[in-house]
N, CA, C and O atoms as a GROMACS GRO file, in nm:
protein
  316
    1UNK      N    1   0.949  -0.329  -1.040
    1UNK     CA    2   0.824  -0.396  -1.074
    1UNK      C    3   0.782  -0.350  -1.214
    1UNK      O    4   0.758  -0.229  -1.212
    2UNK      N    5   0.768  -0.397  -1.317
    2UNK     CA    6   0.718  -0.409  -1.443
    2UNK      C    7   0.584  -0.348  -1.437
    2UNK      O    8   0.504  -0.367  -1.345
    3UNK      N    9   0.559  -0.263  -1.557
    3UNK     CA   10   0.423  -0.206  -1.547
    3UNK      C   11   0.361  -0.122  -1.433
    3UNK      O   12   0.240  -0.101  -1.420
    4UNK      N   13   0.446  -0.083  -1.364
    4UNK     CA   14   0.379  -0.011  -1.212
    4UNK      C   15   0.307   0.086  -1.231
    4UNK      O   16   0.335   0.139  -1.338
    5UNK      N   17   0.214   0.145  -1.168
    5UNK     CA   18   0.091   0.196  -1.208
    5UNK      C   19   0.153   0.386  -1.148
    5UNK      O   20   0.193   0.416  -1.035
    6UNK      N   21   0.140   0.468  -1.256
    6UNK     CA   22   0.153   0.634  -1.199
    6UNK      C   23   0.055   0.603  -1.052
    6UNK      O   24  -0.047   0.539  -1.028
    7UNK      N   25   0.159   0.694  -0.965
    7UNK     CA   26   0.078   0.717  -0.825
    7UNK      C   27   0.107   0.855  -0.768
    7UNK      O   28   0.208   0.914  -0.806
    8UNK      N   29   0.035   0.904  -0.690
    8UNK     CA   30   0.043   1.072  -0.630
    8UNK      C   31   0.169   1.048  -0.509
    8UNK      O   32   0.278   1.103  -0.515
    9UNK      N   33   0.135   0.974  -0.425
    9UNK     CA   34   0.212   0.958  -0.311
    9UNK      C   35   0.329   0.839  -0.290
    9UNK      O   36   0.294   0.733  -0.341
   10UNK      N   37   0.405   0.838  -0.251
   10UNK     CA   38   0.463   0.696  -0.211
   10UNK      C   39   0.499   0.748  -0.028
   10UNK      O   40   0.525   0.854   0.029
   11UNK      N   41   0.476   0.576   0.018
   11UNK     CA   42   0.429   0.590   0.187
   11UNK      C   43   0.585   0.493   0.204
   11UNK      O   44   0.591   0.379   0.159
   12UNK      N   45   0.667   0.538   0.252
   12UNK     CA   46   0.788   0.439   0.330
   12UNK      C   47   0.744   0.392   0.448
   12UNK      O   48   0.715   0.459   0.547
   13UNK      N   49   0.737   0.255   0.434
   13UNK     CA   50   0.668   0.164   0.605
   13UNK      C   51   0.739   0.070   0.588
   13UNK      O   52   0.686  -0.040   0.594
   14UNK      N   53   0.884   0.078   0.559
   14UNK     CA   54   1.009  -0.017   0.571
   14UNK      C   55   1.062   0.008   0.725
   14UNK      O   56   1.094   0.114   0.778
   15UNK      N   57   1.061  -0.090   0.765
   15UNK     CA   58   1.125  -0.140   0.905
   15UNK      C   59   0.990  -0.154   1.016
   15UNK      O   60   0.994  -0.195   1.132
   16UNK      N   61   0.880  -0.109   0.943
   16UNK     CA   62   0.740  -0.073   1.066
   16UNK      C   63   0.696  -0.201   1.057
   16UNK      O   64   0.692  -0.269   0.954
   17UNK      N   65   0.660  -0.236   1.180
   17UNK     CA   66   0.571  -0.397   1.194
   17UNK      C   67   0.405  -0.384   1.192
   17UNK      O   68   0.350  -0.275   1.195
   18UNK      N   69   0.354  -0.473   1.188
   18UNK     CA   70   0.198  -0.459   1.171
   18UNK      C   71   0.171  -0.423   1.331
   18UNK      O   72   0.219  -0.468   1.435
   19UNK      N   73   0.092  -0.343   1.308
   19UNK     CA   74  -0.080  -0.243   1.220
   19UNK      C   75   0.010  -0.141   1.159
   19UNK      O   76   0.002  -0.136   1.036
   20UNK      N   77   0.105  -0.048   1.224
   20UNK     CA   78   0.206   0.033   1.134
   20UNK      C   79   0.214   0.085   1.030
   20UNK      O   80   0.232   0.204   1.004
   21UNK      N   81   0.193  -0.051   0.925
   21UNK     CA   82   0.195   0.027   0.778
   21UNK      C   83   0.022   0.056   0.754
   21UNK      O   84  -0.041   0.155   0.718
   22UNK      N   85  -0.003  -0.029   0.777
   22UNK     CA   86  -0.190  -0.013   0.771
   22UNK      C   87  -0.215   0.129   0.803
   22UNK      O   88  -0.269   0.216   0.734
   23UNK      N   89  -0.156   0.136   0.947
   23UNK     CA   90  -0.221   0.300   1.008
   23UNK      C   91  -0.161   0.404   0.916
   23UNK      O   92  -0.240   0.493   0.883
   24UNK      N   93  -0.043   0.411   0.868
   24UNK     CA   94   0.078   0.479   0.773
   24UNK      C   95  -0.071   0.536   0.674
   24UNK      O   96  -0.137   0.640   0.662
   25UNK      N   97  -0.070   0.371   0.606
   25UNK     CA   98  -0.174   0.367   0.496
   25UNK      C   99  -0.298   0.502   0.492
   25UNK      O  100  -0.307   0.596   0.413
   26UNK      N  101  -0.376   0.468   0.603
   26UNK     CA  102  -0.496   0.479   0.624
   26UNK      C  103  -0.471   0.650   0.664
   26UNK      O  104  -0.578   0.711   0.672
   27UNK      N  105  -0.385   0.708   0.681
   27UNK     CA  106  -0.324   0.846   0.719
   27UNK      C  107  -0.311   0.900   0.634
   27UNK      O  108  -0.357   1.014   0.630
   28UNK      N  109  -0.241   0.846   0.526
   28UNK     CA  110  -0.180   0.871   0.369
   28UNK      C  111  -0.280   0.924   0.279
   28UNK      O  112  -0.286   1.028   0.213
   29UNK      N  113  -0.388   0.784   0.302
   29UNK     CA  114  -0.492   0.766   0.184
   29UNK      C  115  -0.603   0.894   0.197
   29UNK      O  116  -0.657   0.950   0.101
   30UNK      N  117  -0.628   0.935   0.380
   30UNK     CA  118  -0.718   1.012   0.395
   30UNK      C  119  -0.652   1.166   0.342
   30UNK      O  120  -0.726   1.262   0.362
   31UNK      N  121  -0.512   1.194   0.274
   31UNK     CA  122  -0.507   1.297   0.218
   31UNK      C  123  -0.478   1.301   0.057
   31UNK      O  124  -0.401   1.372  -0.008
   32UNK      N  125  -0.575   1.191   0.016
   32UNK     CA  126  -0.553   1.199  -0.135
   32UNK      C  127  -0.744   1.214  -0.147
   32UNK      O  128  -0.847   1.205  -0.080
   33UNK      N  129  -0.685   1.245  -0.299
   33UNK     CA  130  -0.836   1.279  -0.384
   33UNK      C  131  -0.939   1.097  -0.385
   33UNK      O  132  -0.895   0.992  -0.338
   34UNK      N  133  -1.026   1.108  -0.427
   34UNK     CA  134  -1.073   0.984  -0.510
   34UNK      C  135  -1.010   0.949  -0.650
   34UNK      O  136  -1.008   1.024  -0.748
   35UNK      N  137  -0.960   0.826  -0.644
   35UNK     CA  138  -0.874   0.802  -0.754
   35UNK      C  139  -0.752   0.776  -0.767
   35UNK      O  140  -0.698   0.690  -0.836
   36UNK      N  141  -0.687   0.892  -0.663
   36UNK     CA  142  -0.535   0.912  -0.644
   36UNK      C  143  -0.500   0.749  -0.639
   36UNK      O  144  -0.583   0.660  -0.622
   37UNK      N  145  -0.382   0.734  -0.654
   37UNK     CA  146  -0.300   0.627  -0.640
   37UNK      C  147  -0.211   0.630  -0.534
   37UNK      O  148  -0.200   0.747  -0.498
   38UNK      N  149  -0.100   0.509  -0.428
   38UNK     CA  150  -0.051   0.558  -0.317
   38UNK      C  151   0.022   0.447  -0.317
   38UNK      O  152  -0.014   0.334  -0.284
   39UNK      N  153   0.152   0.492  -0.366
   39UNK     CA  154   0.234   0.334  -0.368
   39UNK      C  155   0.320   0.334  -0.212
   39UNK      O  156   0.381   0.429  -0.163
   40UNK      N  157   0.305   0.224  -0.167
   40UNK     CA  158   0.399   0.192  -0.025
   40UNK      C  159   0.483   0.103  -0.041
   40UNK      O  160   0.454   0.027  -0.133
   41UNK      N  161   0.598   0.075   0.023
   41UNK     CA  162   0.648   0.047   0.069
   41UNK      C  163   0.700  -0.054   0.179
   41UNK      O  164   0.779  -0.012   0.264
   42UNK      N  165   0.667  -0.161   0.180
   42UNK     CA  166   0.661  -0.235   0.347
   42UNK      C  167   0.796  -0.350   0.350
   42UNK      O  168   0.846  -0.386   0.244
   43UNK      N  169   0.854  -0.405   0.496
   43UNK     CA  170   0.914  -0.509   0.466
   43UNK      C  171   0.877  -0.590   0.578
   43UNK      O  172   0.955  -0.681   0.607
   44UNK      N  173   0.756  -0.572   0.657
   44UNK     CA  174   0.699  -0.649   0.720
   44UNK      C  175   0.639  -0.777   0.656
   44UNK      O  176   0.560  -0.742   0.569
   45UNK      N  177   0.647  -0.903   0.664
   45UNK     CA  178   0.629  -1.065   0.576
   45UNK      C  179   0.489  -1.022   0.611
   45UNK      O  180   0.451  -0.974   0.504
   46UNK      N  181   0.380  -1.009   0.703
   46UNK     CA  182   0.268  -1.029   0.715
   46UNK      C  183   0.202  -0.881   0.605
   46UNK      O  184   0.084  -0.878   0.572
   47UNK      N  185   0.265  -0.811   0.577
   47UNK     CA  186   0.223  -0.712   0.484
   47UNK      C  187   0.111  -0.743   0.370
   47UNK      O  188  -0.010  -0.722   0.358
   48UNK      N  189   0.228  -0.815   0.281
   48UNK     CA  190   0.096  -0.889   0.163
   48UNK      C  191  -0.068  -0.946   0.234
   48UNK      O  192  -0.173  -0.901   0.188
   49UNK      N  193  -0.067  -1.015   0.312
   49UNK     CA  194  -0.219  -1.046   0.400
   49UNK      C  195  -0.285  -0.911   0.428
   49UNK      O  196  -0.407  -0.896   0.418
   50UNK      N  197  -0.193  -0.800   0.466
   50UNK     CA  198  -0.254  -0.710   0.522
   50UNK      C  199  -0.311  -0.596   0.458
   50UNK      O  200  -0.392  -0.508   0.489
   51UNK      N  201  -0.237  -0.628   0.350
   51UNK     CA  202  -0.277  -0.510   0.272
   51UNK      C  203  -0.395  -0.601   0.133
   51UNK      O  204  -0.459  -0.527   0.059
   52UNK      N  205  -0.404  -0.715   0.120
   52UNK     CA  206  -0.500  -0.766   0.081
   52UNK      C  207  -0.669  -0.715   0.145
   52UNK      O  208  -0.756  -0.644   0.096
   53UNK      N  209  -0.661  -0.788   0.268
   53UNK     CA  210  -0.783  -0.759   0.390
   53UNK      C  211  -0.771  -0.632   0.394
   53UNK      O  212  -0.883  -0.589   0.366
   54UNK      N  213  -0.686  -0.527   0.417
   54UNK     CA  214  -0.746  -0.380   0.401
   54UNK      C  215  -0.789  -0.356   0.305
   54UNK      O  216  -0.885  -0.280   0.315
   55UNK      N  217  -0.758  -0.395   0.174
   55UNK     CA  218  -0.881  -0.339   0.029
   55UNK      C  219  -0.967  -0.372   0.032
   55UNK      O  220  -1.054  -0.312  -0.031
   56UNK      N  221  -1.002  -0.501   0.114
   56UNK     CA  222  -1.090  -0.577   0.061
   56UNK      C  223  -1.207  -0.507   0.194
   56UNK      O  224  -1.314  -0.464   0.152
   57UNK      N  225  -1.188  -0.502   0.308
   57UNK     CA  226  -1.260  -0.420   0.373
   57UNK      C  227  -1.279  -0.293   0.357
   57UNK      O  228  -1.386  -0.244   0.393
   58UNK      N  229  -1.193  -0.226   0.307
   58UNK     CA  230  -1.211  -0.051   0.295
   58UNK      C  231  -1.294  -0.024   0.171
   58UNK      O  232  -1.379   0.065   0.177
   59UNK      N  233  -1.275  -0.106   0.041
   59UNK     CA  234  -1.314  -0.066  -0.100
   59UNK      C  235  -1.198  -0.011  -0.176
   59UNK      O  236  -1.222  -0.025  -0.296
   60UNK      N  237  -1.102   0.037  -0.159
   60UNK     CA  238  -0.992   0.048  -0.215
   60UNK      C  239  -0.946  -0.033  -0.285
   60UNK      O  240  -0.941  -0.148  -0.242
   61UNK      N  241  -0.895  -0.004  -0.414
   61UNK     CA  242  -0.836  -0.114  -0.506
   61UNK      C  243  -0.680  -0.123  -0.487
   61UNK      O  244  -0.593  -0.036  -0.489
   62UNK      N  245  -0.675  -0.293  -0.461
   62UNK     CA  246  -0.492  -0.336  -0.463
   62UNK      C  247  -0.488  -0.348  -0.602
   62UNK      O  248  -0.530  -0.449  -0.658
   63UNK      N  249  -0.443  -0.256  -0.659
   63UNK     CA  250  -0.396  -0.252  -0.834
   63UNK      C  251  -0.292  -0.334  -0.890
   63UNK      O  252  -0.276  -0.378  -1.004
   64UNK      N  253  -0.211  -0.349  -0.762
   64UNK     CA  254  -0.089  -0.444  -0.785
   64UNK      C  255   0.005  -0.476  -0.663
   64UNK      O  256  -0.009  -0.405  -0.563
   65UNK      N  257   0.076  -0.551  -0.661
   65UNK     CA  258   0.168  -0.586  -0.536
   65UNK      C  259   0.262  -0.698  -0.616
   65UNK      O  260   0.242  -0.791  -0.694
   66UNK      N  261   0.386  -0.630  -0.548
   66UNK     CA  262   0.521  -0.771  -0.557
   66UNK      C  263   0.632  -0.702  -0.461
   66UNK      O  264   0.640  -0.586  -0.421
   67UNK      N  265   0.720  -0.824  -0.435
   67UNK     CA  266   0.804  -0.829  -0.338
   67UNK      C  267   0.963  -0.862  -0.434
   67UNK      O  268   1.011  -0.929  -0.526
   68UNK      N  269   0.984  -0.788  -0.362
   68UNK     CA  270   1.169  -0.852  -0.377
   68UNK      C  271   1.277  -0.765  -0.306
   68UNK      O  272   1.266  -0.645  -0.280
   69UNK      N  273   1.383  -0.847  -0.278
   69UNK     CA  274   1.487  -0.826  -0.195
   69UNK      C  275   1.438  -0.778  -0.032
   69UNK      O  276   1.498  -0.708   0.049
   70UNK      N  277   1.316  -0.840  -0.021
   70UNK     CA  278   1.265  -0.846   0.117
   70UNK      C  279   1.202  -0.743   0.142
   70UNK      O  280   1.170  -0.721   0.259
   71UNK      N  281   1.153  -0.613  -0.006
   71UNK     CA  282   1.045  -0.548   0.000
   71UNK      C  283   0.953  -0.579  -0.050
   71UNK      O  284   0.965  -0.638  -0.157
   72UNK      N  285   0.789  -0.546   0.016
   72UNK     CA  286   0.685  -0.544  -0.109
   72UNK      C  287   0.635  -0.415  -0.143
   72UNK      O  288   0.666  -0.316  -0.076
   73UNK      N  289   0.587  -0.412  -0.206
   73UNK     CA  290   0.540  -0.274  -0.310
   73UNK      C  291   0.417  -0.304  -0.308
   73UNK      O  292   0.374  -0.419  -0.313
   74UNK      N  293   0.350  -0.202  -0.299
   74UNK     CA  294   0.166  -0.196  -0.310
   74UNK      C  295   0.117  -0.050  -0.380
   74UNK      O  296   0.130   0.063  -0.333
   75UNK      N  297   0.068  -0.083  -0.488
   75UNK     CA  298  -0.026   0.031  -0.531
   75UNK      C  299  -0.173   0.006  -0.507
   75UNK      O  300  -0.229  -0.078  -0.577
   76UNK      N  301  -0.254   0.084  -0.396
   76UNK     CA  302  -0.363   0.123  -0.384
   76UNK      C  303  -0.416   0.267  -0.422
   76UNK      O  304  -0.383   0.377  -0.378
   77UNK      N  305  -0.505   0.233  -0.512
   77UNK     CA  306  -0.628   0.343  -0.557
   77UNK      C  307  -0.740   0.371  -0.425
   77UNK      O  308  -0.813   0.291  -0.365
   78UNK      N  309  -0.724   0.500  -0.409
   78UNK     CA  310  -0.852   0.587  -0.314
   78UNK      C  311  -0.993   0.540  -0.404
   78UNK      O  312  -1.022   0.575  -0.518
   79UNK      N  313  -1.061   0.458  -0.321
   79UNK     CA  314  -1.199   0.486  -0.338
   79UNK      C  315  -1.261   0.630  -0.394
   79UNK      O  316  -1.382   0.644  -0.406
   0.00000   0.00000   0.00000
């Protein structure tokens, strides 16, 4: 992915189906600072939706997302 944003953590939630990476997520995120960055990992198709609606409910910023070869990549910023 072009331009990918420095991050503290990266979360592997390749092969996990939904809620999975969400919960992964939400496990991850509660051991970073404010700010930290937390790139994942997913190859669940419903991922991109899911990790949209979790920023958008939590306050967390989706900084970026793309997919290829049947992964997507997500950098979320800690509130």
């Amino acid at each position: 992915m072009e331009n990918a944003p420095d991050y503290s953590r990266e979360l592997d939630a390749r092969g996990l189906k939904c809620p999975l990476p969400i919960l992964r997520t939400k496990k991850c995120l509660s051991d970073l600072d404010s700010g930290e960055v937390l790139k994942i990992v997913a190859t669940d198709p419903g991922a991109e939706r899911d990790f949209q609606a979790f920023a958008k409910q939590t306050g967390h910023a989706l900084l970026s997302h793309g997919a290829a070869g049947g992964e997507f990549t997500f950098y979320l910023r800690k509130k």
